[in-house]
GUMARFI-621485 format. One record per residue: residue in three letters; x, y, z of N, C-alpha, C, O in turn. Coordinates in steps of 0.1 Angstrom, whole numbers, plus 5000, padded with zeros to 4 digits. Each point is the difference from the previous one (the first is absolute). Layout:
# GUMARFI-621485
+---------+------+------+------+------+------+------+------+------+------+------+------+------+
| residuo |  n.u |  n.v |  n.w | ca.u | ca.v | ca.w |  c.u |  c.v |  c.w |  o.u |  o.v |  o.w |
+---------+------+------+------+------+------+------+------+------+------+------+------+------+
|     ALA |    X |    Y |    Z |    X |    Y |    Z |    X |    Y |    Z |    X |    Y |    Z |
...
+---------+------+------+------+------+------+------+------+------+------+------+------+------+
This chain:
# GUMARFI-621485
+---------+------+------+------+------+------+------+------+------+------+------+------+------+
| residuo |  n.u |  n.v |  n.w | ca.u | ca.v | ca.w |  c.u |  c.v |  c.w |  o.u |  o.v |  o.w |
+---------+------+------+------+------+------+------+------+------+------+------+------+------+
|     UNK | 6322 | 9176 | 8298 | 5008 | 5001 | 4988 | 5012 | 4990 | 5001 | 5003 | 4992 | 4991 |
|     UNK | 5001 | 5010 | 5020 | 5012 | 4986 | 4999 | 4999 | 4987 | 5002 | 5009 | 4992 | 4998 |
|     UNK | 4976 | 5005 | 5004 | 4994 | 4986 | 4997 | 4999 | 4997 | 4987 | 5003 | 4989 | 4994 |
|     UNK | 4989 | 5026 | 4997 | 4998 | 4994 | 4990 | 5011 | 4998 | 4991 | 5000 | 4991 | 4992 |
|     UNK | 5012 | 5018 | 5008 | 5011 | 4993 | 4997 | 5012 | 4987 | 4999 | 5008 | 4995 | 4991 |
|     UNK | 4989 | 5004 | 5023 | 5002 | 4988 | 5005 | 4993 | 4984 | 4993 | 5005 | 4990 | 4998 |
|     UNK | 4978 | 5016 | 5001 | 4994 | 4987 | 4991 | 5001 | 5005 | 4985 | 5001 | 4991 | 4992 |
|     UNK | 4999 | 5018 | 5005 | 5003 | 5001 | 4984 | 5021 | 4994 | 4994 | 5007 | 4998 | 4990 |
|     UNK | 4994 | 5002 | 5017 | 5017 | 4997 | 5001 | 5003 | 4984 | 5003 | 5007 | 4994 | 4992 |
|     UNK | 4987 | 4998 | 5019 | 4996 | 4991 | 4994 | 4994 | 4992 | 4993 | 5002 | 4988 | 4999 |
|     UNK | 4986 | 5023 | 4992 | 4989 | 4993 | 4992 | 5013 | 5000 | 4986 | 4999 | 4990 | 4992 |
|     UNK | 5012 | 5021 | 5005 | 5009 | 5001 | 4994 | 5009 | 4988 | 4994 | 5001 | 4993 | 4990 |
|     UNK | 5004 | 5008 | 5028 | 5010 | 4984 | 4997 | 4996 | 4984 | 4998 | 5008 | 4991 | 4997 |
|     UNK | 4975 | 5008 | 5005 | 4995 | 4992 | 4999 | 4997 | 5002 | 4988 | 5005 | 4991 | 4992 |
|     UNK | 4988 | 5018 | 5002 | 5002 | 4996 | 4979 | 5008 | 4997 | 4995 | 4999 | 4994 | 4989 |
|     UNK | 5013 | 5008 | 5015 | 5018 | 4999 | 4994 | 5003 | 4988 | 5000 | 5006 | 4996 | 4991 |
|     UNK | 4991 | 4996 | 5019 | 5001 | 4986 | 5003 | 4990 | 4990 | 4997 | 5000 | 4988 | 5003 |
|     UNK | 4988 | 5021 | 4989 | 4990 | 4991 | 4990 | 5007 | 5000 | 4987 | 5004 | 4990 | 4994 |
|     UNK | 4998 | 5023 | 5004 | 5007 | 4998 | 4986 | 5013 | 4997 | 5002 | 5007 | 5006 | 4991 |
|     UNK | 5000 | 4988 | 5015 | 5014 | 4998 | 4999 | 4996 | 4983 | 5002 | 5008 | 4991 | 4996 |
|     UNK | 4982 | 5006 | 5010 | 4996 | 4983 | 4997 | 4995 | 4999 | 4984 | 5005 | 4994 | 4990 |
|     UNK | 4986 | 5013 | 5010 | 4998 | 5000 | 4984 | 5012 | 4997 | 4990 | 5000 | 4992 | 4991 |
|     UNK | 5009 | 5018 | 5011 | 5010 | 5001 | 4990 | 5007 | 4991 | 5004 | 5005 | 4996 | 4990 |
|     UNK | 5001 | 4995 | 5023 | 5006 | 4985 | 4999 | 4991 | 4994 | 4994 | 5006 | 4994 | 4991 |
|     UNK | 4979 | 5001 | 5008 | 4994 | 4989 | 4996 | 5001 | 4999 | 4984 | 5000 | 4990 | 4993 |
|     UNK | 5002 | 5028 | 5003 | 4997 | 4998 | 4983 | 5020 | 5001 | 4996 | 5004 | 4995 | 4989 |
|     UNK | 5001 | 5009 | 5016 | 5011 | 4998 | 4997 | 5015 | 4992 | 5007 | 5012 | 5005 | 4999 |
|     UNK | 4985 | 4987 | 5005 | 5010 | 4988 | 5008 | 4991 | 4983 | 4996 | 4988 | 4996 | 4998 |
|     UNK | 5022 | 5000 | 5002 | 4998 | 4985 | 5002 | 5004 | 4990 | 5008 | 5012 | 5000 | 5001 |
|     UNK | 4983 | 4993 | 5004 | 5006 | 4989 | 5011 | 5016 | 4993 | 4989 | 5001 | 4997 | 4988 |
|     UNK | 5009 | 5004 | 5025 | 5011 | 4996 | 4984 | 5006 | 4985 | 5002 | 4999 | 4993 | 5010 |
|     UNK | 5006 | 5004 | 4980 | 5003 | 4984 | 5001 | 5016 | 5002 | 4998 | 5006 | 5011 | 4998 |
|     UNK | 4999 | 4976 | 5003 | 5014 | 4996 | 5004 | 5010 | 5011 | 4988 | 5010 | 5007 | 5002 |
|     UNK | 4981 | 4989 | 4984 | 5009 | 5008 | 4993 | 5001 | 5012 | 4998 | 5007 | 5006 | 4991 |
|     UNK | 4982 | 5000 | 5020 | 4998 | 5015 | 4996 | 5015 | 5004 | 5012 | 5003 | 5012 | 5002 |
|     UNK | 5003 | 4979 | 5004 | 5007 | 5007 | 5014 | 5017 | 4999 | 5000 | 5009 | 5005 | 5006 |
|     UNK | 4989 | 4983 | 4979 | 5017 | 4998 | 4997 | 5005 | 5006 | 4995 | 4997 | 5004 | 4989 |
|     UNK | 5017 | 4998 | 5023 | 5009 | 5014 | 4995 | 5004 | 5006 | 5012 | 4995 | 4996 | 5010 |
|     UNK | 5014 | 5015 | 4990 | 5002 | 5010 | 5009 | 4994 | 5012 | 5002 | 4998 | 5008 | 4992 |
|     UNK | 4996 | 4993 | 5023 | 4987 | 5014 | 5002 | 5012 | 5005 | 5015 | 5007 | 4994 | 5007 |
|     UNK | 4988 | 5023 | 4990 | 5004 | 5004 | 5009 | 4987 | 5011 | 5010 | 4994 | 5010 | 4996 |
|     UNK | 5006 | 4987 | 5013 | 4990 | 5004 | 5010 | 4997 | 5018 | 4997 | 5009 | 5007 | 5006 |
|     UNK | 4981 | 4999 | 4989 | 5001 | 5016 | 5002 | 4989 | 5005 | 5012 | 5000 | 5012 | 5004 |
|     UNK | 4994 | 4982 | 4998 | 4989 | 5003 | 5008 | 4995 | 4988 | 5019 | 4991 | 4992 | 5000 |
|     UNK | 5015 | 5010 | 5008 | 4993 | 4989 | 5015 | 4989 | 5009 | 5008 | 5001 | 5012 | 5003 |
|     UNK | 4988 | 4980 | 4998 | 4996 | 5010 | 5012 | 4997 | 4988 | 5010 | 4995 | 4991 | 4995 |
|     UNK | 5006 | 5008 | 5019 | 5001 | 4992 | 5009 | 4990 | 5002 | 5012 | 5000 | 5012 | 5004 |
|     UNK | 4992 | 4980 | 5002 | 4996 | 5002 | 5009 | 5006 | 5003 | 5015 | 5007 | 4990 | 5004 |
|     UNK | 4992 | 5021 | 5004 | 5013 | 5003 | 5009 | 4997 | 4991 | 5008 | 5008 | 4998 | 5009 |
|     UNK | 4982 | 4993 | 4992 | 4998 | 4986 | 5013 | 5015 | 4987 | 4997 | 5007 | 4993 | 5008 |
|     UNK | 4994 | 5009 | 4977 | 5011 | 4989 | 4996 | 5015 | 5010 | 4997 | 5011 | 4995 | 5002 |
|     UNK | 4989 | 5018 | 4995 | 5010 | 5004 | 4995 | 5017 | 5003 | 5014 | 5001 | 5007 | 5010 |
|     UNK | 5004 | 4986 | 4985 | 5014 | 5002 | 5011 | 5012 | 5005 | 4988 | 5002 | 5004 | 4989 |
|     UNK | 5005 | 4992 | 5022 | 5017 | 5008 | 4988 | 5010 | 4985 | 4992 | 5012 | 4999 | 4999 |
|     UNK | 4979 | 4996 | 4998 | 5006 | 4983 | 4994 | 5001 | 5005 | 4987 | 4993 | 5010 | 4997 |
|     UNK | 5016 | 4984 | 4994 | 5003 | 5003 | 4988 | 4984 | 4997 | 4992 | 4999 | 5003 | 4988 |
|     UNK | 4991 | 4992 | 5018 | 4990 | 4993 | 4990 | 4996 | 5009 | 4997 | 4995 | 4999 | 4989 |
|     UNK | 5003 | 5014 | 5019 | 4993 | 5013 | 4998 | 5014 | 5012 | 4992 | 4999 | 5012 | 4996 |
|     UNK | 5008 | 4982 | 5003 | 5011 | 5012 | 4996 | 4992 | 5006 | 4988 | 4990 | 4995 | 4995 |
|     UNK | 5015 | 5014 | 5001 | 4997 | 5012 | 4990 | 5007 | 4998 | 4983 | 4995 | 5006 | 4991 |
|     UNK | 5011 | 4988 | 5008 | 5008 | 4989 | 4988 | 5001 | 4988 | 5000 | 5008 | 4996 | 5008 |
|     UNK | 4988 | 4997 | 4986 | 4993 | 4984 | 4998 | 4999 | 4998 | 4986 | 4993 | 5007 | 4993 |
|     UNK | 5017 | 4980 | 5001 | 5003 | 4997 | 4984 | 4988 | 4986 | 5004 | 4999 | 4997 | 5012 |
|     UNK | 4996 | 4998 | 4980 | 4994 | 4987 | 4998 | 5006 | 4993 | 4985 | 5001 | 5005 | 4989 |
|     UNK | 5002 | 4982 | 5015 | 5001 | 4992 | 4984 | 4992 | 4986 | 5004 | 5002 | 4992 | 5009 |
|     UNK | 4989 | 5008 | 4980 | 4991 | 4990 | 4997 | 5006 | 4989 | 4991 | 5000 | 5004 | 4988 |
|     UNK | 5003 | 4987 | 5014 | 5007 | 4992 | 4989 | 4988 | 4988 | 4995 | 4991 | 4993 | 5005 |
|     UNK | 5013 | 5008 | 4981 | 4987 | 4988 | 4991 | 5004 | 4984 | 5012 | 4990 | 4999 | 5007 |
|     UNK | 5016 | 4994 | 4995 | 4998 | 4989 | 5009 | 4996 | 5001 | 5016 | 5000 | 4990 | 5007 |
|     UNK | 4997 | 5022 | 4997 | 4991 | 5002 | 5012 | 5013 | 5004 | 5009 | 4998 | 5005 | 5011 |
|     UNK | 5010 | 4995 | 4986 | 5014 | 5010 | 5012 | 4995 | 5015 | 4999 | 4997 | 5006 | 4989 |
|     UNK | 5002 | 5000 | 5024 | 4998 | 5016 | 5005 | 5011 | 4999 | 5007 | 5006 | 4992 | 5007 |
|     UNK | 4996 | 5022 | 4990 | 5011 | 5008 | 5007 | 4995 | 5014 | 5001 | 4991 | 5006 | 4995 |
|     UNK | 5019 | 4998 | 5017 | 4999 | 5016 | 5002 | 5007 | 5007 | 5012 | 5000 | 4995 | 5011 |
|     UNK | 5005 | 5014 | 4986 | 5006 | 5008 | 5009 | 4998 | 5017 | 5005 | 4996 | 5011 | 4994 |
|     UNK | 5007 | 4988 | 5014 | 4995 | 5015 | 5012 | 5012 | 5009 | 5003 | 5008 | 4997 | 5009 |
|     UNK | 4993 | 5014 | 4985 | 5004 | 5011 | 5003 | 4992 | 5007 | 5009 | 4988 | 4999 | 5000 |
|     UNK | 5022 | 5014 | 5013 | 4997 | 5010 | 5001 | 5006 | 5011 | 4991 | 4996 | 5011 | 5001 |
|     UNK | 5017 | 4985 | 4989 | 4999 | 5009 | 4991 | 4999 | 4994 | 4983 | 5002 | 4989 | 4995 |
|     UNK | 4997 | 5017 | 5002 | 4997 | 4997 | 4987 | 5009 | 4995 | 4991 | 5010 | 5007 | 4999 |
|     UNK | 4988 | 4979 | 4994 | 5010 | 4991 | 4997 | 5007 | 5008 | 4984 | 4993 | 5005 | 4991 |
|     UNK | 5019 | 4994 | 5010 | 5004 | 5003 | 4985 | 4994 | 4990 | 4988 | 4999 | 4988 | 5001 |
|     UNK | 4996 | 5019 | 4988 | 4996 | 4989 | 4989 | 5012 | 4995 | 4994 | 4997 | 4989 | 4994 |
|     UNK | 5014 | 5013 | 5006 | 5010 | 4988 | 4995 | 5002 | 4992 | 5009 | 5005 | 4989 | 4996 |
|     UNK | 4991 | 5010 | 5021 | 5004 | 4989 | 5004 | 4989 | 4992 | 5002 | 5003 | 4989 | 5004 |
|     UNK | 4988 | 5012 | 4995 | 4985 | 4993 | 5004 | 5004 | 4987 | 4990 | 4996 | 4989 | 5006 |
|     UNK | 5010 | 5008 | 4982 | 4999 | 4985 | 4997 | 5007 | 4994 | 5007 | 4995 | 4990 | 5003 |
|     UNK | 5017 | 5013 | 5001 | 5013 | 4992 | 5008 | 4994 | 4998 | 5016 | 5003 | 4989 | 5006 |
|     UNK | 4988 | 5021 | 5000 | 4991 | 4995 | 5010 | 4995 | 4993 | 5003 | 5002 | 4992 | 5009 |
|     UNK | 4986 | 5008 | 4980 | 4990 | 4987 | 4997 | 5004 | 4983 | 4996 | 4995 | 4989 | 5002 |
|     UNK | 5019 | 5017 | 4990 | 5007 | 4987 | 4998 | 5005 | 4995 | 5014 | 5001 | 4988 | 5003 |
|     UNK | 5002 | 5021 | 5006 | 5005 | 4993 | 5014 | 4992 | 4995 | 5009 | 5006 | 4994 | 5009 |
|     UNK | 4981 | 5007 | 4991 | 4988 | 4996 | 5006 | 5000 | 4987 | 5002 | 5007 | 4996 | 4991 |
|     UNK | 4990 | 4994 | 5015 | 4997 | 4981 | 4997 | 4985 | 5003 | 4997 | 4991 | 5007 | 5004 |
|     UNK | 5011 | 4984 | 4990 | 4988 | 4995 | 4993 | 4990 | 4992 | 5004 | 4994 | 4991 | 4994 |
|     UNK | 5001 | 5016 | 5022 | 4995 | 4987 | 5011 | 4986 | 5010 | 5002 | 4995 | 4996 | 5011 |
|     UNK | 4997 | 5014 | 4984 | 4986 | 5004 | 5001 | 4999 | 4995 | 4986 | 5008 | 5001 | 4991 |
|     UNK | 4976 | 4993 | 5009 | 4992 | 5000 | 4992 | 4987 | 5008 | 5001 | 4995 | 5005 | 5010 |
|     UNK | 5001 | 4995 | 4974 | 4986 | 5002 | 5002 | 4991 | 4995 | 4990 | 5005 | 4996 | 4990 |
|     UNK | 4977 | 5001 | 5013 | 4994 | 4995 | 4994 | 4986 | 5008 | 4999 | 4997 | 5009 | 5008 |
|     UNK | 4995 | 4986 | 4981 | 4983 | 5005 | 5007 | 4994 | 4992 | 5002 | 4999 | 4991 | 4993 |
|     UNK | 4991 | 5011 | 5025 | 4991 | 4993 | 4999 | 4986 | 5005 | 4994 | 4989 | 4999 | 5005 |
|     UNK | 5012 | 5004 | 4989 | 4986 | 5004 | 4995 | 5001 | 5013 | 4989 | 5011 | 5004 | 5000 |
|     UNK | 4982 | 5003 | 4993 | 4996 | 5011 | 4991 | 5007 | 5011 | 5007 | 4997 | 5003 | 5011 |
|     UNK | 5011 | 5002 | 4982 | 5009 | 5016 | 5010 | 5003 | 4993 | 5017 | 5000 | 5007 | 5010 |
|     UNK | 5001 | 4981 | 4990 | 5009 | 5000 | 5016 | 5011 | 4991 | 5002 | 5000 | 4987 | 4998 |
|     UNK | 5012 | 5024 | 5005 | 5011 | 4994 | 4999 | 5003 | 4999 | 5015 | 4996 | 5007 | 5009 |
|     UNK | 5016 | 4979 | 4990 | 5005 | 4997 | 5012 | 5017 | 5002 | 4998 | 5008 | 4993 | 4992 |
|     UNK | 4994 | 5014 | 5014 | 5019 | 4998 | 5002 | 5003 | 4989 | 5011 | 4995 | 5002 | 5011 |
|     UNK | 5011 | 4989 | 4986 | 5005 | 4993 | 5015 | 5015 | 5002 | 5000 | 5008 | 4999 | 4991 |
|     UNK | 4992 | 5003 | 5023 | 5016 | 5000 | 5001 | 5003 | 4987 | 5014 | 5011 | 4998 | 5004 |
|     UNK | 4980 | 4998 | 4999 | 4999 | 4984 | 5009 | 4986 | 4998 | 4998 | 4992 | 5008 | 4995 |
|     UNK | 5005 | 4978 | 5013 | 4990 | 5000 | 5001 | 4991 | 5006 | 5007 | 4987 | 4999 | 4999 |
|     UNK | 5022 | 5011 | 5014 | 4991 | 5003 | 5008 | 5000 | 5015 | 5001 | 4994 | 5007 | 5009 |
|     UNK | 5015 | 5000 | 4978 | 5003 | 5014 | 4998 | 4995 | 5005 | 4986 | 5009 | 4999 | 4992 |
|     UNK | 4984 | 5003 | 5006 | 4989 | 5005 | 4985 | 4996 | 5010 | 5004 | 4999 | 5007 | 5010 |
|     UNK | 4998 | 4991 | 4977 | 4989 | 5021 | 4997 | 4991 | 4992 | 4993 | 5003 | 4989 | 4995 |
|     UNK | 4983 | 5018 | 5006 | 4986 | 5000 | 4995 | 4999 | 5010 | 4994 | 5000 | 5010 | 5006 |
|     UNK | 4998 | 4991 | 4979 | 4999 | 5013 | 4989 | 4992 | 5004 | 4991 | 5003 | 4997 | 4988 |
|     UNK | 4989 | 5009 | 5014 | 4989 | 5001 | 4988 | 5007 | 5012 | 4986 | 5002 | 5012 | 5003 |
|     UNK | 5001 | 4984 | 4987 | 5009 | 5002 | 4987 | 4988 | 5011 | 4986 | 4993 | 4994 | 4992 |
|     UNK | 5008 | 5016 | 5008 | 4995 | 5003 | 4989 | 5009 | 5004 | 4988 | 5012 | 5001 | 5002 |
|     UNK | 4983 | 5002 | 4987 | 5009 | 5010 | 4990 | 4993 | 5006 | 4995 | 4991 | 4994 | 4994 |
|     UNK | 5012 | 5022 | 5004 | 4995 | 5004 | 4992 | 5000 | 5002 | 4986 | 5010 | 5002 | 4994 |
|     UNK | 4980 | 4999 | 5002 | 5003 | 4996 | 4984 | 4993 | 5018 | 4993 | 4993 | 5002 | 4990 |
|     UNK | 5012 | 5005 | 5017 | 4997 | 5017 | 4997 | 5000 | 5007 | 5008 | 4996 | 4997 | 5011 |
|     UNK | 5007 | 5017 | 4985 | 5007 | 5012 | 5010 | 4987 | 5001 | 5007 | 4989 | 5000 | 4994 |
|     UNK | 5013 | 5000 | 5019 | 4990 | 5006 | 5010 | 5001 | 5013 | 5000 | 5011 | 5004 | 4999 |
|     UNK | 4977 | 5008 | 5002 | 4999 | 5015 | 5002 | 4996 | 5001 | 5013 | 5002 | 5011 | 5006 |
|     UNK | 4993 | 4976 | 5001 | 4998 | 5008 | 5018 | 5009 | 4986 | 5004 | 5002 | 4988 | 4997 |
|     UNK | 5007 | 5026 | 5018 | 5005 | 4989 | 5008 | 4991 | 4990 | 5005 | 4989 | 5004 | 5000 |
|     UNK | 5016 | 4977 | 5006 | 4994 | 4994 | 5010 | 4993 | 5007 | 5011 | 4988 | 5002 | 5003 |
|     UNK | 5028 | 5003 | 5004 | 5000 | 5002 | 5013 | 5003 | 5013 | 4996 | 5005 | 5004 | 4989 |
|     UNK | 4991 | 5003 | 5027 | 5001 | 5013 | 5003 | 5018 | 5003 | 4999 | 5010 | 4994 | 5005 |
|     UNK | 4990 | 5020 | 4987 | 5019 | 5001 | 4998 | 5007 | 4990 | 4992 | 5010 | 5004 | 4994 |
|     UNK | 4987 | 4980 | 5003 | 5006 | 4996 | 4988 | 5004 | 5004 | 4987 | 4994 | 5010 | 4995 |
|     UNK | 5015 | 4984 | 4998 | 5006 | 5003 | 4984 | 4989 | 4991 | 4996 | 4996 | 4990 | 5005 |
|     UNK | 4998 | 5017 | 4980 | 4994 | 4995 | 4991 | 5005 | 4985 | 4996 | 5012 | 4997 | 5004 |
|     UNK | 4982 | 4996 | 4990 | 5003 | 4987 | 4995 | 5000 | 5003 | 4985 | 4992 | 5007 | 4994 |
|     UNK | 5018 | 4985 | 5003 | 5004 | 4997 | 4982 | 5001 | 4992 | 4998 | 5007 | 4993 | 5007 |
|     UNK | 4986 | 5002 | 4978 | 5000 | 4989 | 4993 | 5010 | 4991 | 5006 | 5012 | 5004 | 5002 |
|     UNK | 4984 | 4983 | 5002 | 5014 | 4989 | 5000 | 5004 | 5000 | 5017 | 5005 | 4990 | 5006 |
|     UNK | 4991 | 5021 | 4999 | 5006 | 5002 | 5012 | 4989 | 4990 | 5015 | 4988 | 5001 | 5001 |
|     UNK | 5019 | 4990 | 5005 | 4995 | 4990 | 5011 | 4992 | 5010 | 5010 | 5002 | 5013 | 5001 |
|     UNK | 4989 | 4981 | 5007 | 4993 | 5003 | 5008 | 5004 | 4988 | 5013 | 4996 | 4988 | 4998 |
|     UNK | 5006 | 5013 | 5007 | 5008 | 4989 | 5012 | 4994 | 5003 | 5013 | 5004 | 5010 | 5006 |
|     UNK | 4985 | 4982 | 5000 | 4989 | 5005 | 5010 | 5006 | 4984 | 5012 | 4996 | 4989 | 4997 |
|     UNK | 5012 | 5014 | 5012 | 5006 | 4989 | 5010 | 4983 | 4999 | 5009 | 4993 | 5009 | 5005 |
|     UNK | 5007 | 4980 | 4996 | 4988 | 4997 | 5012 | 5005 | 4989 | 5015 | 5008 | 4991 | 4999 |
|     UNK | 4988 | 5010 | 5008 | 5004 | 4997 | 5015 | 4992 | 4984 | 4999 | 4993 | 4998 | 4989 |
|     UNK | 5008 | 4992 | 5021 | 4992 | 4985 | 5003 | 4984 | 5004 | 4997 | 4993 | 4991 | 4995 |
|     UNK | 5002 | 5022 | 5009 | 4987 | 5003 | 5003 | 4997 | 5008 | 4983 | 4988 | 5003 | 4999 |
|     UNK | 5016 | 4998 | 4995 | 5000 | 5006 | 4984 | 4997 | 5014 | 5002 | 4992 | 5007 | 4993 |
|     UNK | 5016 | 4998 | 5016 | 4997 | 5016 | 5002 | 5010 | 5005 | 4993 | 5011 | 4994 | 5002 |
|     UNK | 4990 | 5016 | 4988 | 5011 | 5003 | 4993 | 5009 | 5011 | 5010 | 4993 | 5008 | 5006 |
|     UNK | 5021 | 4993 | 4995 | 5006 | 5007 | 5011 | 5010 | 5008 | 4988 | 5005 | 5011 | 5003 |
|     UNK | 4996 | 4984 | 4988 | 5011 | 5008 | 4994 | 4996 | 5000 | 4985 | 4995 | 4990 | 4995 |
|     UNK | 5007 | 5021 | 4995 | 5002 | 4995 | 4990 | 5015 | 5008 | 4988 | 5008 | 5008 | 5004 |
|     UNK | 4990 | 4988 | 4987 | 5012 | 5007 | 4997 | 4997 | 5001 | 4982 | 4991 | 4993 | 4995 |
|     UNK | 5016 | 5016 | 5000 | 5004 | 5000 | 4983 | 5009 | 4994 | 4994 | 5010 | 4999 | 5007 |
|     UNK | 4991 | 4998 | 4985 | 5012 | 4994 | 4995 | 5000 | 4997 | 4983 | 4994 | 4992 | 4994 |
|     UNK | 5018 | 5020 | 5001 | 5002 | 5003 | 4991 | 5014 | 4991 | 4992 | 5010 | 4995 | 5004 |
|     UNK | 4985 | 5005 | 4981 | 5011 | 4989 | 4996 | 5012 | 5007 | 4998 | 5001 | 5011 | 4994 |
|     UNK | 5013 | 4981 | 5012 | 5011 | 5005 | 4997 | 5008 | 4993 | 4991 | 5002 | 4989 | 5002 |
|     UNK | 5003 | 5017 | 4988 | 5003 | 4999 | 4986 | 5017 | 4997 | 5008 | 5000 | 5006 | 5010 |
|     UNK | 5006 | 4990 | 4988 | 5014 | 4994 | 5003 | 5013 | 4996 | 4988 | 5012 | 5000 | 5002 |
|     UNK | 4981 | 4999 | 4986 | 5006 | 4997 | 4988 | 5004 | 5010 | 4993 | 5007 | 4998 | 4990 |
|     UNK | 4991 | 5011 | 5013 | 5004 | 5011 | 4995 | 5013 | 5006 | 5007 | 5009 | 5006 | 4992 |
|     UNK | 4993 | 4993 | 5023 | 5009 | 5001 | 5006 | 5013 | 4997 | 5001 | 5007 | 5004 | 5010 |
+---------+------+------+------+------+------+------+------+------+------+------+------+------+
């Protein structure tokens, strides 16, 4: 009995993750420069524990700003940043990471030449009904799909990222 629960429980989580590819293929798109300009704020990381340590890169609050002439920025809380100060932050940032694509949904941040991220970029363009991943928040319209990959294209981390409205503030 507890085998066959055991394979019926994985036969489970293994449909979930057919249809939860399904529902990225019919609803996301690889995204381009202009789908990313703007301010996003991180709601969702899940990390591989082989890469994950206590560096702000993994912190739990993380603002991104994409600027139209290829300047990125971003900053790492362990607590959660006030929305009245996040412009006066971002404005304190230098202006010394970029980013570009090499190719269809893959973005590069460089912050030297010899300090980058490798990023495969989707967006979704409609509300998801099944999570990705196991325990994830649903995905909504507009909202990034941010999949970091290692030298070897193994993906180690990915994350959510929701637009944050700032003008209103």
């Amino acid at each position: 009995m507890n085998k066959f629960l055991l394979i019926f429980s994985c036969f489970l989580l293994t449909c979930n993750m057919c249809f939860s590819q399904n529902e990225f293929t019919e609803k996301s798109r690889k995204a381009k420069q202009s789908d990313l300009i703007g301010t996003w704020q991180m709601y969702y990381q899940s990390v591989s524990p082989l890469f994950l340590d206590k560096s702000l890169f993994f912190a739990t609050y993380q603002i991104f700003e994409f600027c139209e002439d290829g300047c990125f920025k971003n900053f790492a809380s362990k607590k959660k940043p006030k929305l009245e100060k996040i412009n006066s932050l971002l404005q304190s940032i230098p202006r010394s990471t970029v980013y570009s694509f090499s190719g269809e949904g893959l973005l590069v941040i460089e912050r030297s030449r010899k300090d980058f991220d490798n990023i495969i970029v989707s967006i979704a363009v409609d509300d998801f009904q099944n999570a990705l991943r196991y325990m994830a928040p649903l995905l909504k319209k507009g909202d990034l799909i941010v999949s970091y990959r290692d030298l070897d294209k193994n993906m180690y981390m990915q994350r959510y990222l929701r637009r944050l409205n700032l003008s209103s503030n």
